[in-house]
N, C-alpha and C positions, 0 to 999 in steps of 0.2 A: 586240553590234556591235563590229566591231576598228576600231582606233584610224585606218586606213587607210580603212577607210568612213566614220568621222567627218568626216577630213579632208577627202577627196573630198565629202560632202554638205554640210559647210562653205564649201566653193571654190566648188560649184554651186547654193549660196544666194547668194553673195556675185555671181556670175558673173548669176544671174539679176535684182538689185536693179541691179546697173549697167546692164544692157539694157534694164528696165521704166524707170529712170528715164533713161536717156537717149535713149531713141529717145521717151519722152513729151514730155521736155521742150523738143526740136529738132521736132519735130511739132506744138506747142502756140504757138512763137514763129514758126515759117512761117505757120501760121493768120492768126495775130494779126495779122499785118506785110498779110498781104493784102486782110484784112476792114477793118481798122480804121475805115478813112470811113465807113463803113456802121455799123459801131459808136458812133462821133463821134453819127451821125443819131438812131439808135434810141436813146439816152441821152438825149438831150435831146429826144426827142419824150416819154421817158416821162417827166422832168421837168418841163419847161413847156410839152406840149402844142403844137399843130400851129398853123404858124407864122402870123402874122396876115395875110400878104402873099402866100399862096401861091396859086399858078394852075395846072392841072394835075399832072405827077405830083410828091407831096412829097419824094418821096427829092431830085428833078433843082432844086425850087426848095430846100430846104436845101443842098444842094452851093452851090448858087449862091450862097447868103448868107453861107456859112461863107467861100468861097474872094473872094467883095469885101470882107467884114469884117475877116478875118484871115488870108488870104492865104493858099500850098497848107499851109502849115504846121497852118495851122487842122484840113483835115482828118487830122490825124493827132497831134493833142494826144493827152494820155495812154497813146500808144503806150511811151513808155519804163516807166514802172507796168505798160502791160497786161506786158510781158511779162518785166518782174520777177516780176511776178504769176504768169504763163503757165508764166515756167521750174519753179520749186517749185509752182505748181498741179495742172500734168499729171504731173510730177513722180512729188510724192506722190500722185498718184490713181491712177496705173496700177499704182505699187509695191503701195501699200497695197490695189489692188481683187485684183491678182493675190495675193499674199500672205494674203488672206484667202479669196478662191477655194480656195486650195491648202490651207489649214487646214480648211475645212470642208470637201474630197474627201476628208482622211487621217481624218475624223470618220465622214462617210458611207460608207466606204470605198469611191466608184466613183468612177469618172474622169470623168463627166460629172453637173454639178450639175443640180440641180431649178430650177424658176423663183423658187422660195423662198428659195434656194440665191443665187442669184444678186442678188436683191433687196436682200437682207442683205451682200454682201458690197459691192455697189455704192451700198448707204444710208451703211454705215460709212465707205468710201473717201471719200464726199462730205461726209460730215461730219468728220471728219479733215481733209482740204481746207480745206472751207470754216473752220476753226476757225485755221490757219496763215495763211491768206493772207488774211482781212478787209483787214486796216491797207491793204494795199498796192490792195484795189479800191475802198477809202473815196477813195484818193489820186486814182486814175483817174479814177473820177467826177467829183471834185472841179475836176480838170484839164480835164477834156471840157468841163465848164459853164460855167466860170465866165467865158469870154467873153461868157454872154448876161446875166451880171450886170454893167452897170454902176458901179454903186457900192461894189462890195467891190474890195479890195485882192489884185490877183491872186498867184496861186504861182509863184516867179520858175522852181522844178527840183522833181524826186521828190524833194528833199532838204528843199529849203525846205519844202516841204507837210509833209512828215513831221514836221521842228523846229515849225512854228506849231500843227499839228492837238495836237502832244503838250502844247505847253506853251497854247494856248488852252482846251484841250476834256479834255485828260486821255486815259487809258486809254479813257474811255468814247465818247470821239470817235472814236477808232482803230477801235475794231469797234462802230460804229451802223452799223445794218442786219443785225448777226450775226444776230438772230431768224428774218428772212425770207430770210437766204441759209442757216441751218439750215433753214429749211420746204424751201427749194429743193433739198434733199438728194432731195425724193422726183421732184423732175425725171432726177437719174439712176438713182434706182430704177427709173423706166421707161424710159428711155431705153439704159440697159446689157444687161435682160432681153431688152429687143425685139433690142437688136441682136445675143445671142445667140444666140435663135431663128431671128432671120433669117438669119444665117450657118450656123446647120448646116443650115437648108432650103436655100440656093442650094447647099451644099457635098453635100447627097444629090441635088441636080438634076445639079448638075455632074458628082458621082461621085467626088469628090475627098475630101480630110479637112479638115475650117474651118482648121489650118493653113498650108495650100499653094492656097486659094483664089486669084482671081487678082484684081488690082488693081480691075477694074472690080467684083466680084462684093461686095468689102471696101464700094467707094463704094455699091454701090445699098441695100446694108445701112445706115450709116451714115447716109444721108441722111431713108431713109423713118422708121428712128427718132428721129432728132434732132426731124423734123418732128411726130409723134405728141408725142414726150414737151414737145416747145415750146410747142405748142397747150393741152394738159393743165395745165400748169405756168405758164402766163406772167404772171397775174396778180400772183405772190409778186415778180416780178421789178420792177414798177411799184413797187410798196410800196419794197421794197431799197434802189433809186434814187433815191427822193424824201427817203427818210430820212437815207441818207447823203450826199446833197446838200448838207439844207438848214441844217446848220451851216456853210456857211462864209458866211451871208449873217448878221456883224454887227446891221447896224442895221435889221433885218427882226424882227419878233416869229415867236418859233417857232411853226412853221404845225401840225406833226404834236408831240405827245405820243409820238406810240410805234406801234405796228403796226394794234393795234385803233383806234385815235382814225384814221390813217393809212386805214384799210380806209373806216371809216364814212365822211370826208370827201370822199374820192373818187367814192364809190358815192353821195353825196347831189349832190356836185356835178356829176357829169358820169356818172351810172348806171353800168352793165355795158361800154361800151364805153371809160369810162377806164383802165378795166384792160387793153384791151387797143391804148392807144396806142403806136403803135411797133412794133406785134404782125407785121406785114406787111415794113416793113424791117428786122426782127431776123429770120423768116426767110429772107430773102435772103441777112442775113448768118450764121446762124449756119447752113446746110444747106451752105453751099460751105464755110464753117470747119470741121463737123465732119468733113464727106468727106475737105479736108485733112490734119485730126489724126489721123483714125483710117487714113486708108491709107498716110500717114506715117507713123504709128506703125508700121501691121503691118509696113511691107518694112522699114526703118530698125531694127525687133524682128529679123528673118531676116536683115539685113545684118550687127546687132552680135552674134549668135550664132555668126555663120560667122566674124567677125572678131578676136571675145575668144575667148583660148585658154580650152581646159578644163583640170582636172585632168588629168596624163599619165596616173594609174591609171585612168581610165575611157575608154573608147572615146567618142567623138560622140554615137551613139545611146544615151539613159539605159537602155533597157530592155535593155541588151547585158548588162550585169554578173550579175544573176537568169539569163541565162538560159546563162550560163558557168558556171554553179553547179550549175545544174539536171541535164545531163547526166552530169556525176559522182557527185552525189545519186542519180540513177536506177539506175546503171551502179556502184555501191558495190559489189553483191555479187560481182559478176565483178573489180573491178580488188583486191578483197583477196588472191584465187586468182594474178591472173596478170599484177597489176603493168603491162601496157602501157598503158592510160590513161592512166597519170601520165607516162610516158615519150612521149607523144604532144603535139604541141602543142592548144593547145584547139579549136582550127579544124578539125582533123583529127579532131577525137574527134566536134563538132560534126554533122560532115559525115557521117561511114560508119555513127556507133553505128545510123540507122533500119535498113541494108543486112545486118547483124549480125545471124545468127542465134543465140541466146540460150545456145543449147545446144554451139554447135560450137567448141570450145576451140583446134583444129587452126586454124579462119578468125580469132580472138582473135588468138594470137600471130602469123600471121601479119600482122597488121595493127598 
């Protein structure tokens, strides 16, 4: 490989992590910003459970409670976290899922992976993920809750919370819940596959290639998987939440030991359906969040494409360069005799060599 293809497939690695990470992470923080009340709700249903006073639908009497308690701000505590969070979350997950895709096609050698394929490269991205951003979702939660705790001492900023978690709780307070947000790795195991498959299904309905899909075809993809992989996955999310909770309540005795003790307690105290408290207003909110993220993502991925230059040695299209090579490779034995191939521009030689009969040296030079 010359030194000039290095370069160029350097420019066009570097050219790709800036697109995967920033159209992630501007698609991740629109999400957030819109959902968030909905998120406020579902945290705290999966914390302390459905409210004592409710009448009709729960989403409409928590709004109510949140916004006389604590006023509109209320709904949208630990939005600054979510999307500290959100920014380096989607971030590294779309870098690290694409990245890994692309390792494991130059493995298999074809351009479209297996569901295996996929599995693994979307287990990794989320565990990657999940391992970077803990601290900052212990914070959120922390912030979501702690208005329904009266007697603890609230977090005045994402700042203060981070100073007290570290120096109260340690390391180990910072990532409680890392266990059950590593289980929740296999929430985008399935939720990345399905939404792969469902995209090149709508994209042979269409007739189209899954890149140039069109907005709607992005959202009906992303929502039917969100919803599959939510439903599948949702119980690791109640454990999560309760665990990283329930440190910040001081004069409380610790309720859960750990994930297992965490599992058993819940499922003795309130069966099969405490797992899935919250389960109904998380997909409210998280089907119109993913639609956001991910069809955000796609056009804002095709906006920063067209927007970040490339290498000047490569044309636009990546598969342009192979195939500027190709026809001189073919065409070697004829351009040693009679030299005009090289004297032609490459577009031109592109263009006539199929029209070129093999044999006639008289139609060579004249072209």
């Amino acid at each position: 490989m010359s030194n000039n293809d290095q370069t160029s497939g350097a420019s066009h690695n570097i050219r790709g992590l800036l697109c995967n990470a920033g159209a992630g992470a501007a698609a991740g923080a629109m999400a957030a910003t819109f959902v968030c009340p909905l998120d406020v709700i579902k945290t705290r249903l999966q914390v302390h459970g459905l409210p004592s006073t409710h009448k009709g639908s729960v989403i409409i009497t928590s709004l109510q409670n949140i916004v006389r308690n604590e006023g509109f701000r209320g709904m949208y505590r630990g939005l600054s976290p979510t999307i500290l969070a959100l920014l380096p979350n989607w971030a590294v997950y779309f870098t690290s899922y694409e990245q890994l895709k692309s390792l494991l096609r130059s493995h298999d050698g074809c351009n479209e992976l297996t569901t295996i394929g996929n599995i693994i490269a979307a287990a990794g991205a989320g565990a990657a993920t999940a391992i970077s951003t803990n601290p900052l979702w212990v914070v959120k939660t922390r912030l979501q809750t702690q208005g329904m705790r009266p007697g603890v001492v609230p977090y005045k900023s994402v700042l203060s919370a981070f100073k007290r978690i570290t120096h109260e709780e340690g390391l180990r307070g910072l990532y409680s819940g890392i266990v059950p947000s590593l289980a929740g790795v296999s929430h985008v195991a399935i939720q990345f596959p399905a939404y792969e498959k469902i995209k090149s299904y709508m994209a042979k309905k269409d007739n189209t290639t899954v890149d140039k899909l069109s907005p709607g075809s992005v959202a009906i993809s992303s929502s039917i998987s969100k919803v599959i992989a939510s439903v599948m996955t949702y119980p690791h999310e109640v454990i999560r939440s309760r665990l990283q909770e329930q440190g910040q309540a001081k004069n409380i005795v610790v309720q859960y030991e750990g994930v297992i003790d965490c599992t058993k307690k819940v499922f003795q105290k309130e069966g099969i359906p405490g797992f899935y408290r919250g389960c109904a207003t998380n997909l409210l909110r998280t089907t119109p969040s993913a639609v956001i993220t991910f069809t955000s993502y796609e056009m804002l991925h095709r906006f920063l494409e067209r927007v970040i230059p490339q290498d000047k040695g490569y044309p636009q299209d990546r598969s342009r360069p192979s195939e500027h090579n190709r026809p001189r490779q073919e065409a070697s034995g004829i351009d040693v005799k009679s030299g005009t191939d090289r004297e032609q521009p490459p577009s031109q030689s592109n263009m006539k060599a199929p029209s070129i009969p093999l044999g006639n040296k008289e139609q060579l030079t004249r072209h």
